[in-house]
MARMI-945232 format. One record per residue (C-alpha): residue number from 1; x, y, z. Coordinates in steps of 0.5 Angstrom, whole numbers. Each point is the difference from the previous one (the first is absolute). Layout:
N
NUM:X:Y:Z
...
END
This chain:
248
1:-44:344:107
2:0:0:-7
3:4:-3:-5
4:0:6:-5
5:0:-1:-7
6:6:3:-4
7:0:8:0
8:-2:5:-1
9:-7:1:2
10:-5:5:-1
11:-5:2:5
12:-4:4:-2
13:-3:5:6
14:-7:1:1
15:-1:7:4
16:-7:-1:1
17:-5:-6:-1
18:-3:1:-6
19:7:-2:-4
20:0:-6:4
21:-6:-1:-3
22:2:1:-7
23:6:-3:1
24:-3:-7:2
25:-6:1:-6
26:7:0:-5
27:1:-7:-2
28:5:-3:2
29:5:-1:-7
30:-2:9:0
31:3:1:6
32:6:5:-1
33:3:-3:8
34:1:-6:4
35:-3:3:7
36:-5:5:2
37:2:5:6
38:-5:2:5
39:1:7:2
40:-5:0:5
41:3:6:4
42:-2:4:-7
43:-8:-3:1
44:-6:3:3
45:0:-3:6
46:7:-3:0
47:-4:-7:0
48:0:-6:-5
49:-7:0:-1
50:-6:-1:-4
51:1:-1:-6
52:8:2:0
53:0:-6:5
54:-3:-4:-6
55:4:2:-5
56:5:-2:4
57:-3:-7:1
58:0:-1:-8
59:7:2:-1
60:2:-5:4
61:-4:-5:-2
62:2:1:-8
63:7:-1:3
64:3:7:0
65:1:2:7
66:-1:7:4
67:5:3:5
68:-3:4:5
69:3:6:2
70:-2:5:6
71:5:5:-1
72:1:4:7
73:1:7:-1
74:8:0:3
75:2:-3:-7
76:-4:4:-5
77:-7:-2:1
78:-7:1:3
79:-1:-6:5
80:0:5:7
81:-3:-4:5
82:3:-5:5
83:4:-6:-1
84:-6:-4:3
85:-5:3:-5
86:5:-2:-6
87:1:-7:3
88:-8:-1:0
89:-1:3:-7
90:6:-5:-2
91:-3:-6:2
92:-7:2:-3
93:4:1:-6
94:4:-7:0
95:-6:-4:0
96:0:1:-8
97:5:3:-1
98:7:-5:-1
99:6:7:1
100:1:6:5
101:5:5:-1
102:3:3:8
103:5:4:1
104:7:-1:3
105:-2:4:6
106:-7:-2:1
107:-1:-3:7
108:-5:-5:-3
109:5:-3:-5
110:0:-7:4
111:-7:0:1
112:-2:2:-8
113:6:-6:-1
114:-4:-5:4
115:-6:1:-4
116:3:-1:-6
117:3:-7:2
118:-6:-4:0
119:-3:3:-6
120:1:-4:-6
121:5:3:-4
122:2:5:5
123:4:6:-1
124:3:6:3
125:3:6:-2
126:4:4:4
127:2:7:-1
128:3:6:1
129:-1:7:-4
130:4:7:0
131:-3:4:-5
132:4:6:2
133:8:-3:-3
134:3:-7:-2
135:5:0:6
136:7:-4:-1
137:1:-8:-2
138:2:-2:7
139:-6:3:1
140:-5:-3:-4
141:3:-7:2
142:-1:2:7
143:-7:1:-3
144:-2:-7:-3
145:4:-4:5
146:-4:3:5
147:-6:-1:-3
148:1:-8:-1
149:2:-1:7
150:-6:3:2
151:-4:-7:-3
152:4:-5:-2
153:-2:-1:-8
154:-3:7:-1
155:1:4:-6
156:4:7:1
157:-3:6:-3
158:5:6:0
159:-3:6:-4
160:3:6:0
161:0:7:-3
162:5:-1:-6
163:3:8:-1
164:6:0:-3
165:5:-7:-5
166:3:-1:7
167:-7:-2:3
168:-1:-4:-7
169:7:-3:0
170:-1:-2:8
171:-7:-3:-2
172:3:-4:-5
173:6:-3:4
174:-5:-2:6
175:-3:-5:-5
176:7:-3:-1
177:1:0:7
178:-7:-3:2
179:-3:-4:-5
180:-4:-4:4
181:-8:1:1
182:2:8:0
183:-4:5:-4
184:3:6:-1
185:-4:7:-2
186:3:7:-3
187:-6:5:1
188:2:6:-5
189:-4:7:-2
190:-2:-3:-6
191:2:-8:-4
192:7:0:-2
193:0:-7:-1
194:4:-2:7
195:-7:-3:2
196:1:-5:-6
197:7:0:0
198:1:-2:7
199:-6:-6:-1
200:3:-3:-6
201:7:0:4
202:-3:-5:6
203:-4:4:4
204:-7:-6:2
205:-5:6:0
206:-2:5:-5
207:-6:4:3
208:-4:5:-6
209:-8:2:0
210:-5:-3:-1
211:-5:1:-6
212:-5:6:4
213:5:1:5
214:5:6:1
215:7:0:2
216:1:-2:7
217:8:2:0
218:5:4:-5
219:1:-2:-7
220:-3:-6:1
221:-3:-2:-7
222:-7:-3:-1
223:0:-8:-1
224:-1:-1:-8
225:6:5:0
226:4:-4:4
227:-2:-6:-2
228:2:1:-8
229:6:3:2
230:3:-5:4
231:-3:-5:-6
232:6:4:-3
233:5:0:5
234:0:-6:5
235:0:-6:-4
236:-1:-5:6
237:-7:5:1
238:-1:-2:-8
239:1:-7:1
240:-4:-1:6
241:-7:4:-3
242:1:-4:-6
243:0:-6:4
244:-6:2:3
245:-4:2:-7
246:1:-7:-2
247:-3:-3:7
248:-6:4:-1
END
């Protein structure tokens, strides 16, 4: 698996290939986020191909990796065939691409894990959603520690529908509880600053929409937006753009 730069990270979400394309034809001192989500379960198709698998290709090769999702319809999104189905579009997919996001529930979770082993830079994405409710802390521990047993080195993902300054409270407080290779994601009606709030405070990954995609989750922010917040609002972002503005 990889060894991540300090968070947090942007990963701008690309809900059709044409943002992939877009996305890799920036260059690298213009993108607005350090990784790029495939959301192949919103693709026509739901494949990695054609000029989407390209744009991928080039992404990676410039340094920016892509993360893979094929999010099943039982945690929020489209993917509805089976298990094997998924499993043949990850290995698909991760002959360019170096991430994947699966959920903690999913029966190919080690399978997907095994597939990023071997490739170089590695990394898995773990993850569970509620978009209905936050539930309790023990909960939400009980969520993260399950996602990183389910593949040792794992990022756990925990989003959840944020209704009310106890869920705010509960979110901030599983940081404080989890900070290590944990991504934790408030999803509101609308921004009201959580989102930013909760990546400057620790969380590794920050998810917004690419330039020419659309939202893929509540309250989440385009990239250059979340971007130039968090220039504002998390110093160890800051440090590290610059960092990488002087390298290039």
């Amino acid at each position: 698996m990889s060894d991540l730069a300090p968070g947090p990270l942007i990963v701008g979400v690309a809900d059709r290939p044409e943002a992939l394309v877009d996305a890799a034809a920036l260059s690298v001192a213009a993108r607005p986020f350090d990784l790029v989500e495939a959301r192949v379960d919103l693709f026509a198709g739901q494949r990695l191909e054609g000029t989407g698998r390209e744009a991928c290709a080039r992404l990676e090769r410039s340094g920016t990796p892509v993360l893979v999702t094929i999010r099943s319809a039982a945690q929020g999104g489209r993917f509805a065939g089976t298990e094997g189905e998924r499993l043949e579009r990850f290995r698909a997919a991760l002959g360019v691409a170096s991430w994947a996001d699966v959920e903690d529930d999913a029966p190919i979770v080690g399978e997907v894990a095994a597939l990023l082993a071997v490739r170089p830079a590695g990394q898995l994405v773990v993850s569970h959603h509620d978009f209905a409710a936050t539930p309790p802390l023990s909960r939400l521990l009980e969520w993260v520690d399950g996602c990183h047993r389910a593949a040792p080195g794992a990022i756990a993902k925990v989003a959840t529908k944020v209704n009310g300054p106890g869920d705010r409270l509960a979110l901030k407080q599983l940081l404080e509880r989890r900070p290590e290779r944990a991504a934790v994601i408030g999803m509101g009606a609308s921004d009201d600053g959580l989102r930013v709030e909760l990546a400057a405070a620790g969380s590794l990954l920050a998810y917004a929409f690419l330039a020419g995609a659309g939202a893929t989750a509540p309250g989440q922010l385009s990239a250059e937006a979340l971007h130039a917040r968090l220039l504002g609002a998390s110093p160890s972002y800051a440090a590290r753009r610059r960092s990488a503005r002087a390298a290039t």
